[in-house]
N, CA and C atoms as a LAMMPS dump frame, in Angstrom:
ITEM: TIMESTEP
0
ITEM: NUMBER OF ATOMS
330
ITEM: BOX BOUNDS ff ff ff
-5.0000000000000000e+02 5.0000000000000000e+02
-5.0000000000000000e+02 5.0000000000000000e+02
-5.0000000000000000e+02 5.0000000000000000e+02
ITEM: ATOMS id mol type element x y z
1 1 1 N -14.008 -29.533 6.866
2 1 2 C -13.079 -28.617 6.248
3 1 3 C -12.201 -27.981 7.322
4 2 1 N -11.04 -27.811 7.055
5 2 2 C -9.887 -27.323 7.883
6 2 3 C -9.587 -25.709 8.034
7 3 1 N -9.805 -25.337 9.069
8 3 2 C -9.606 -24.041 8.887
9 3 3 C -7.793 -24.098 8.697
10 4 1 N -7.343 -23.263 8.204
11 4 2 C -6.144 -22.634 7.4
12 4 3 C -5.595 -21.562 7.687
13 5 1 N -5.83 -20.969 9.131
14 5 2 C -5.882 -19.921 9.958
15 5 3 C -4.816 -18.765 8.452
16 6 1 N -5.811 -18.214 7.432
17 6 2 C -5.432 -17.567 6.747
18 6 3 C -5.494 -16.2 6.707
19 7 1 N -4.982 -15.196 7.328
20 7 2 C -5.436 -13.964 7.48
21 7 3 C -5.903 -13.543 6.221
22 8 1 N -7.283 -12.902 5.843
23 8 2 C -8.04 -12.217 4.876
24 8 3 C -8.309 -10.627 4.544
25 9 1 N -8.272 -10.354 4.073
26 9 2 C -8.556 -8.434 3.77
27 9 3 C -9.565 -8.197 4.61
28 10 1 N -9.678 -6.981 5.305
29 10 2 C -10.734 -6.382 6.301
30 10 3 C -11.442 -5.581 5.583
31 11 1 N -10.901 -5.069 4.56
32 11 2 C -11.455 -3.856 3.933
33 11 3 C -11.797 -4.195 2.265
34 12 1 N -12.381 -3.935 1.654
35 12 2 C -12.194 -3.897 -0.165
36 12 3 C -11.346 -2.841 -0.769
37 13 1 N -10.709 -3.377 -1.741
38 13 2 C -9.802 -2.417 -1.945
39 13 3 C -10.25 -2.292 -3.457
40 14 1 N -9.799 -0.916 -3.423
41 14 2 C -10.185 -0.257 -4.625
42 14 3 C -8.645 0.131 -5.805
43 15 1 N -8.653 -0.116 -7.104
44 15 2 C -7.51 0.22 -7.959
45 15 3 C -7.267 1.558 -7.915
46 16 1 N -6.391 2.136 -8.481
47 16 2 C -5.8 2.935 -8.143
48 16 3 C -4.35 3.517 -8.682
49 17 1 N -3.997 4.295 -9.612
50 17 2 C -2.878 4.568 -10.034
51 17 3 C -2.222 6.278 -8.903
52 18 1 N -1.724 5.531 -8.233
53 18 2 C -1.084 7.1 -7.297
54 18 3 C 0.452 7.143 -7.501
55 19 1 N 0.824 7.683 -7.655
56 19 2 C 2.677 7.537 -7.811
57 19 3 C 3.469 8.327 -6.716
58 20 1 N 4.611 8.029 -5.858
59 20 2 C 4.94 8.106 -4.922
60 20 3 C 6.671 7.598 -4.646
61 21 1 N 6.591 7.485 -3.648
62 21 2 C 7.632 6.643 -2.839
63 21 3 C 7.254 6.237 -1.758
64 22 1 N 8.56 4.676 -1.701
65 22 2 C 8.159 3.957 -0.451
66 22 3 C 9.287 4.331 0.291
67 23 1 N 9.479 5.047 1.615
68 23 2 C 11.161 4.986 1.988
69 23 3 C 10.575 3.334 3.478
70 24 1 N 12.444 3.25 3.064
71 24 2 C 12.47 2.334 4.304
72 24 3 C 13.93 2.767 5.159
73 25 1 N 14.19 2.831 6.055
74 25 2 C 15.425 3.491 7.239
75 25 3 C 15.54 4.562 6.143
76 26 1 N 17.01 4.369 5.503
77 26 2 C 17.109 5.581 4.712
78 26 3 C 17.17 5.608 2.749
79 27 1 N 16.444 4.883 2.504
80 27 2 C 16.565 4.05 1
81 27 3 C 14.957 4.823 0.847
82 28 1 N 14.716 4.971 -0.169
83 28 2 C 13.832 5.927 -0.722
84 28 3 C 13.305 5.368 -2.398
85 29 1 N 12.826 5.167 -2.571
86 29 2 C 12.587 4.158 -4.311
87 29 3 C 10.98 5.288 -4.718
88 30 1 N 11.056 5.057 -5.658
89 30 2 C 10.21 5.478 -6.784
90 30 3 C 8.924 4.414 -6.645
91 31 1 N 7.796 4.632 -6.788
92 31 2 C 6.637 3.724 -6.321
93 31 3 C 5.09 4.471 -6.736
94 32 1 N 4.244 2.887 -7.307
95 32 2 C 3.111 3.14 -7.719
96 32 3 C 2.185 2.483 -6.693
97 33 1 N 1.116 2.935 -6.615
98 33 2 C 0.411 2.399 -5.406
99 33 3 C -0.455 1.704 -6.534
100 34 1 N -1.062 0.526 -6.231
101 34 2 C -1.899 -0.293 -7.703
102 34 3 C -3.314 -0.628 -7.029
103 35 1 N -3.554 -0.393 -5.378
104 35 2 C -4.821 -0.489 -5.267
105 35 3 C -4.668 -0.307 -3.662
106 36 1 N -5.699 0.252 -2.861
107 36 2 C -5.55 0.672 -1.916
108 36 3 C -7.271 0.706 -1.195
109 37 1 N -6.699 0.639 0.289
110 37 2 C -7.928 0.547 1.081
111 37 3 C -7.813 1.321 2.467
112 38 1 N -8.738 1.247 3.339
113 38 2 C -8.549 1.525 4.624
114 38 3 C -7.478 1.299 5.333
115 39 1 N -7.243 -0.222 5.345
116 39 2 C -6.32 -0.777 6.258
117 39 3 C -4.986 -1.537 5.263
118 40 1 N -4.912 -0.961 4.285
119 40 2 C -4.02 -1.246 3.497
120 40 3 C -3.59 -0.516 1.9
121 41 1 N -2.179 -1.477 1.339
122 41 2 C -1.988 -0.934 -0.069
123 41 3 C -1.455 -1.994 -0.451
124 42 1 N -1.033 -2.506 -1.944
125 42 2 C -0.498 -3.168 -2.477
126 42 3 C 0.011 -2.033 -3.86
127 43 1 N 1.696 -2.188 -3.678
128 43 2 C 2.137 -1.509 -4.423
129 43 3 C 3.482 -1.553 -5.144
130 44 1 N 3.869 -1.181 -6.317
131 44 2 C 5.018 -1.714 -7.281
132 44 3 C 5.92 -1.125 -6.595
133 45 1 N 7.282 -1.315 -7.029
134 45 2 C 8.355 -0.188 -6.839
135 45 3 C 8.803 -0.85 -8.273
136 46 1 N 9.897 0.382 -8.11
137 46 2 C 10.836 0.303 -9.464
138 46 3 C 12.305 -0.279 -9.407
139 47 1 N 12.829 0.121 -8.464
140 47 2 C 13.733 -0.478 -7.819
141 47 3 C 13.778 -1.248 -6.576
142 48 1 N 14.92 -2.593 -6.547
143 48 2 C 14.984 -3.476 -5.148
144 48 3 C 14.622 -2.641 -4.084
145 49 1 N 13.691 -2.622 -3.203
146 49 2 C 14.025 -2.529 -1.694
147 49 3 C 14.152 -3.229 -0.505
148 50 1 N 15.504 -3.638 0.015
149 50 2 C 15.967 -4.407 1.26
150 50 3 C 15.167 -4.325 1.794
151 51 1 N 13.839 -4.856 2.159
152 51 2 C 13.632 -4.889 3.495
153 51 3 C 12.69 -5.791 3.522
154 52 1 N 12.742 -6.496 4.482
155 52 2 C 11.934 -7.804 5.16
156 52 3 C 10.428 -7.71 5.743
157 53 1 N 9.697 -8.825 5.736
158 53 2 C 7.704 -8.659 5.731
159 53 3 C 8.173 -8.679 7.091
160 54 1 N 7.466 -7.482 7.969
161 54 2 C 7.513 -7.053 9.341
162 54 3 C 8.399 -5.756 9.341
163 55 1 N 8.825 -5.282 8.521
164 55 2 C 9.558 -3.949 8.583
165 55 3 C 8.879 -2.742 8.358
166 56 1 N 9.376 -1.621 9.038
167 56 2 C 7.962 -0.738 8.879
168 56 3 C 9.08 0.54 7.629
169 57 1 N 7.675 0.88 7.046
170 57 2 C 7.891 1.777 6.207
171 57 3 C 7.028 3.058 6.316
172 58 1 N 7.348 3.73 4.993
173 58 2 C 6.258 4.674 4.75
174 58 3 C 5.873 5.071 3.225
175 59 1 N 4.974 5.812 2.995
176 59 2 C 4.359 5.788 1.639
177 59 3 C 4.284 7.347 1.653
178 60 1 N 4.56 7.659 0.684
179 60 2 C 4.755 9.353 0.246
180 60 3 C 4.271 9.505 -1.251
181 61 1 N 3.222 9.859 -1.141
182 61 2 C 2.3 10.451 -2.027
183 61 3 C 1.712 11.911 -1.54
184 62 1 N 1.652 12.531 -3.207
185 62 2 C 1.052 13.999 -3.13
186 62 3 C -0.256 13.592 -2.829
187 63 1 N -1.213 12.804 -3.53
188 63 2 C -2.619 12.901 -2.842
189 63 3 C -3.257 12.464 -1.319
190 64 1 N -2.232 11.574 -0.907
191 64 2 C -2.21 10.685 -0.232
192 64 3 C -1.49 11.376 1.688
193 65 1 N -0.258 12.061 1.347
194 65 2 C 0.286 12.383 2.524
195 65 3 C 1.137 11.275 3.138
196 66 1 N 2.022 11.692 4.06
197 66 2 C 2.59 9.901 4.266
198 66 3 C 1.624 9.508 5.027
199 67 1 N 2.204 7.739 4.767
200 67 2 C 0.891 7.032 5.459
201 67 3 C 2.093 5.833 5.927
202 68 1 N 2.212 5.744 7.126
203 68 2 C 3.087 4.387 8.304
204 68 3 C 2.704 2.722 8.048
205 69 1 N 3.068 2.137 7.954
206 69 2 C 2.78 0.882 7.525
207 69 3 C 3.773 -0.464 7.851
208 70 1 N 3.552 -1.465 7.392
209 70 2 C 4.114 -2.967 7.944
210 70 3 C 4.282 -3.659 6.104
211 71 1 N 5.319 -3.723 6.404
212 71 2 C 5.504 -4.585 4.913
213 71 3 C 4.619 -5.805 5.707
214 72 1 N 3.554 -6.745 4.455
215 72 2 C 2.964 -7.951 4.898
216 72 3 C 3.702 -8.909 3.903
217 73 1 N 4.052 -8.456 2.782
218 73 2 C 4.618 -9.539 1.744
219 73 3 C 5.401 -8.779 0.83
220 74 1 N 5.663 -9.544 -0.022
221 74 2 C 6.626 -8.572 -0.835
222 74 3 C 7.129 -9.9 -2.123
223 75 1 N 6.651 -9.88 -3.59
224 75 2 C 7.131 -10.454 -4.408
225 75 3 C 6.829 -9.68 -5.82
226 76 1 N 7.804 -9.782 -6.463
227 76 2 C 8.308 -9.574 -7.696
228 76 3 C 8.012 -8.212 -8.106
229 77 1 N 8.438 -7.514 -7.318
230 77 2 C 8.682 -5.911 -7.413
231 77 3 C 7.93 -5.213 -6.669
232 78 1 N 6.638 -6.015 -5.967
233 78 2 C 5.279 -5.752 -5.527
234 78 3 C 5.471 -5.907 -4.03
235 79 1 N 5.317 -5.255 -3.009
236 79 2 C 4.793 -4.787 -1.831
237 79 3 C 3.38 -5.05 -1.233
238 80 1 N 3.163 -5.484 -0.385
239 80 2 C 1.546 -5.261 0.559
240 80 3 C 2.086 -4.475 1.753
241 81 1 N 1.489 -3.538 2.234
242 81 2 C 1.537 -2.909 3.116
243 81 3 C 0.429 -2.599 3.913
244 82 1 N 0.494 -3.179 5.052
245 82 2 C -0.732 -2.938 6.383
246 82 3 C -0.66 -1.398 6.903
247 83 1 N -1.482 -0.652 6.882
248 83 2 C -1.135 0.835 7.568
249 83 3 C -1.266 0.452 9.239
250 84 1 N -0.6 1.518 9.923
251 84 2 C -0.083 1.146 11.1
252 84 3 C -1.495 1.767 11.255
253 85 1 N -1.798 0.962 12.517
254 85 2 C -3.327 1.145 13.066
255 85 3 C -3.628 2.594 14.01
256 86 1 N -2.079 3.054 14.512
257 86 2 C -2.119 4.183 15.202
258 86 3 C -1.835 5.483 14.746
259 87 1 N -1.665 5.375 13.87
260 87 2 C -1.112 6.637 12.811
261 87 3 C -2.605 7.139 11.938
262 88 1 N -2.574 8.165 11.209
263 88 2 C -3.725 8.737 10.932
264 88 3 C -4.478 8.494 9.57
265 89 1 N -3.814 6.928 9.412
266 89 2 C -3.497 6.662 7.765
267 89 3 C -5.231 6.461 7.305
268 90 1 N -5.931 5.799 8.118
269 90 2 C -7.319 5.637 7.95
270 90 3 C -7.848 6.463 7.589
271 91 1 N -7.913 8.097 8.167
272 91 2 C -8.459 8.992 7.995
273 91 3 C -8.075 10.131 6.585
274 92 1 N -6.896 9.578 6.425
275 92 2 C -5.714 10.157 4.757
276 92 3 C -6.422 9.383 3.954
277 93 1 N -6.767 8.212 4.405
278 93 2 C -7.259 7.313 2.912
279 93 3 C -8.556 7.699 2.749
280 94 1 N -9.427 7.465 3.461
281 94 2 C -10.807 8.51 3.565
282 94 3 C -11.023 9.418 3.213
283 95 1 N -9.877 9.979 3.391
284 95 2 C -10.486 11.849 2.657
285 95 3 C -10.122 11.882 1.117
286 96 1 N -8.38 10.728 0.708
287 96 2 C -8.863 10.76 -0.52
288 96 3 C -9.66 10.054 -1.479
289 97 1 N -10.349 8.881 -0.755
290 97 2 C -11.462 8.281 -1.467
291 97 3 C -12.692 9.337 -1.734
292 98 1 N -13.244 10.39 -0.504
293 98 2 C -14.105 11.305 -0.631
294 98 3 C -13.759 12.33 -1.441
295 99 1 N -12.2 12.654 -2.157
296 99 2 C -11.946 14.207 -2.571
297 99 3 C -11.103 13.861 -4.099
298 100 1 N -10.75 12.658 -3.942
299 100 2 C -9.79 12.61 -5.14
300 100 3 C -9.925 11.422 -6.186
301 101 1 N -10.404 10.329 -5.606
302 101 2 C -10.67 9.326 -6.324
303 101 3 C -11.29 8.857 -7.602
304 102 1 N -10.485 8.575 -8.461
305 102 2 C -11.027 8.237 -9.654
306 102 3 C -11.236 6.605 -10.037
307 103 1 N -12.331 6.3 -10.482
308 103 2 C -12.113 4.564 -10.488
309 103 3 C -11.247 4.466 -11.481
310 104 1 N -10.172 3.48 -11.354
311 104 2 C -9.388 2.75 -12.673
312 104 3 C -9.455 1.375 -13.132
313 105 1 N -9.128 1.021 -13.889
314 105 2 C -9.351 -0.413 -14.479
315 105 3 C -7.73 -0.691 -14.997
316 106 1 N -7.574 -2.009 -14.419
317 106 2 C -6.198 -2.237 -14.554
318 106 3 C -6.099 -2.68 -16.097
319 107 1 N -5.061 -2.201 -16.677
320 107 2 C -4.534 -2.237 -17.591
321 107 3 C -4.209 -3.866 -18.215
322 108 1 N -3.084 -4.36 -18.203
323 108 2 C -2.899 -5.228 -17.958
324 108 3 C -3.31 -6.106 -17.201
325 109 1 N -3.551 -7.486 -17.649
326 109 2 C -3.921 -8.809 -16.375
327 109 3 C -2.48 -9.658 -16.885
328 110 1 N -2.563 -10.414 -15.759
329 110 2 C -1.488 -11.484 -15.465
330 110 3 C -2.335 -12.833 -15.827
């Protein structure tokens, strides 16, 4: 069998309805976070945002705080975002898994 040098999730990620924004330079969109982890998020927007997998952003949520990140992909309205490893995003996601977290069950399947 061939390895497929496929990068894989480090973390489990948990669902999640948080509502927010993603800004990128100076573009700012409306945004749901749909499941989230340590070292990451995968999340909707509502409107297009320009910007290319390797561009850094940020995530602005009330429960959440901003949190620095790496677009990893990006299709059909949907975002992955890597949190930047040097920023304090690990420790934001931690406190709201310990203080705020509610389990959700996604609504819809595809």
């Amino acid at each position: 069998m061939r390895n497929l040098n496929i990068i894989t999730r480090r973390a489990d990620r948990k669902y999640c309805r948080i509502f927010g924004k993603v800004r990128y330079l100076n573009n700012e969109v409306d945004a749901r976070i749909l499941n989230l982890s340590i070292t990451g998020a995968a999340v909707e927007i509502r409107t297009p945002l320009y910007a290319a997998s390797g561009s850094r952003v940020q995530i602005l949520a009330e429960d959440l705080g901003t949190l620095h990140g790496i677009i990893r992909w990006s299709h059909n309205g949907r975002l992955g975002i890597q949190f930047d490893p040097n920023s304090n995003a690990q420790a934001q996601v931690a406190s709201y898994f310990r203080f705020f977290h509610k389990d959700v069950k996604p609504v819809l399947t595809r």
